[in-house]
Every structure is written in C-alpha cells, then in structure tokens.
C-alpha positions as CSV (number, residue, x, y, z in Angstrom):
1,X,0.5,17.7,-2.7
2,X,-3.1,16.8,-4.5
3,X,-6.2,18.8,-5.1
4,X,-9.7,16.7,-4.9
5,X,-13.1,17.4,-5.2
6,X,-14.1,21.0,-6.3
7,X,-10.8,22.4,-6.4
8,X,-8.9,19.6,-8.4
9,X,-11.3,19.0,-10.8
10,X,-12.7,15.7,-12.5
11,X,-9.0,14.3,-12.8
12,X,-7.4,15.9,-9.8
13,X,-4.2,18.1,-9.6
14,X,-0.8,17.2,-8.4
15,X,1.2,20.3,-7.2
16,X,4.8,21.0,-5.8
17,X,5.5,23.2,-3.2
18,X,9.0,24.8,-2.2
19,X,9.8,24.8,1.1
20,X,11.1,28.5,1.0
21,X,7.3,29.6,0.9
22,X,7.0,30.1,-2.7
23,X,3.7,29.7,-4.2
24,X,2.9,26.0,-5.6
25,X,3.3,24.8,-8.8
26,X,0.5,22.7,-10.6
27,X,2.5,19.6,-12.2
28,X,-1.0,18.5,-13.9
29,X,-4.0,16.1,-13.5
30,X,-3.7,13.4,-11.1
31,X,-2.5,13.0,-7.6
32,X,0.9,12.6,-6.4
33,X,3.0,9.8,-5.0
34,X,6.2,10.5,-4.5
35,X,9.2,12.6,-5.6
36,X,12.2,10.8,-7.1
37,X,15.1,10.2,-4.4
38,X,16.9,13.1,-6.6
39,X,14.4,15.9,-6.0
40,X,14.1,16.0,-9.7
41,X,10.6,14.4,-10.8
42,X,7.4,13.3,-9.2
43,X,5.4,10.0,-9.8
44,X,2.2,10.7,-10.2
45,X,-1.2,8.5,-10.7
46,X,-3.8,9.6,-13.3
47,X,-6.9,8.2,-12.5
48,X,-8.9,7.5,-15.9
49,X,-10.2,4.6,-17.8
50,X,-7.1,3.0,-18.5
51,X,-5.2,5.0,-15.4
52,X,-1.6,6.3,-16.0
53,X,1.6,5.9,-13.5
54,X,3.5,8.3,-15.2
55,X,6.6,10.7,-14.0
56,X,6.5,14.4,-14.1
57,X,9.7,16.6,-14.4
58,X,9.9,19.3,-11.2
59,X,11.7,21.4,-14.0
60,X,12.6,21.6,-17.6
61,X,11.2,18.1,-19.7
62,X,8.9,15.9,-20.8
63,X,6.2,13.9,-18.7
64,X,6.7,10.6,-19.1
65,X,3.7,7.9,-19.3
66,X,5.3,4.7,-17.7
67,X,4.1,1.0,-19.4
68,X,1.2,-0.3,-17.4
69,X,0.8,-3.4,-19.1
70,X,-2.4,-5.2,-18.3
71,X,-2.8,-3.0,-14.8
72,X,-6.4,-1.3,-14.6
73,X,-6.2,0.3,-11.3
74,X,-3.2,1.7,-9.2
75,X,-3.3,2.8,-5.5
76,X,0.1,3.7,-4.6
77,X,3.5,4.0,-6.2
78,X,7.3,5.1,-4.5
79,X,10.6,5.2,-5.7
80,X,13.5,3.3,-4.8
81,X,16.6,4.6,-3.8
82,X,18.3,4.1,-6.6
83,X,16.0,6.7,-8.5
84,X,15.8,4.1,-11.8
85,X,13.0,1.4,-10.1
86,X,9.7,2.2,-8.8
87,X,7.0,0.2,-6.5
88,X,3.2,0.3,-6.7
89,X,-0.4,-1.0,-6.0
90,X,-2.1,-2.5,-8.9
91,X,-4.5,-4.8,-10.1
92,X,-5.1,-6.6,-13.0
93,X,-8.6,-8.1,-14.5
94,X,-7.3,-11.4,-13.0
95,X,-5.7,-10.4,-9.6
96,X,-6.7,-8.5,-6.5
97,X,-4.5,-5.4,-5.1
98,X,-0.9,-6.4,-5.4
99,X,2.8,-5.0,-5.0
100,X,4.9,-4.7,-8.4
101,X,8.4,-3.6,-9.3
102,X,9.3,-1.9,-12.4
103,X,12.3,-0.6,-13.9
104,X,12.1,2.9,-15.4
C-alpha cells in the first residue's frame, strides 16, 4: 500500500502489510506497484526529477535501482510471471505514455 499527501510526505511511502494483522512495514519513499510473483520484493516508483523504478526486498537485502534509460516519467510497472521481467508506463522526451519490457 502508499501513503500520499500529509501522511507520506514530499516523496510518498510504500508500505507492506501481512495479512495475519501485523502492523505495516514502511519499505521507503515512493509508491508501490506490485509485489514480485514470489512474494519476495516489491517494485516500487520514486517520483523525483529523474524518477526511479526500483525493487525493494520484503526481507533481508539491498534495494535495487533498476536502469531507466532515457525514461523521465513512469506511471505503472508489474511483474511478469516469471519473476525476472517487468512491464511499465513511461515516457521519454520524444514519446507520449507507452508500455515497455525490461529484463531485471
């Protein structure tokens, strides 16, 4: 889930909740977008000037600031099933809003 406004601050905040009940856990700034097919990781979108697609562990690890190339804006990013290729919104300076596939 994703904070905005107030709560979430200028950057947002991606969190993870358990399904038991337990409290959330704050991954960082940005919103989420999708959990790996695995449970293990989140993708998550860090709006800024460039922005960052960028995979955060759900445990133990390293985030993980994925290549953006010439992209300046995402909107929207999912895994694939086979938890090594991921899909998203983005534009470039010379291109409206498309859909891109990128090996991770």
């Amino acid at each position: 889930m994703s904070e905005f406004g107030e709560a979430g601050g200028s950057r947002y905040s991606a969190y993870v909740r358990p399904m038991n009940g337990d409290a959330a856990v704050r991954l960082g700034d940005g919103y989420g977008v999708s959990l790996s097919p695995d449970g293990s990781a989140a993708l998550v979108i860090v709006p800024g000037s460039p922005p960052r697609l960028q995979i955060v562990p759900l445990g133990a690890g390293e985030t993980r600031v994925l290549d953006r190339g010439d992209i300046t804006d995402y909107e929207f990013a999912s895994w694939l099933p086979d938890g090594k290729t991921i899909v998203f919104n983005g534009r470039t300076p010379r291109s409206s809003m498309r859909v891109y596939r990128q090996e991770i």
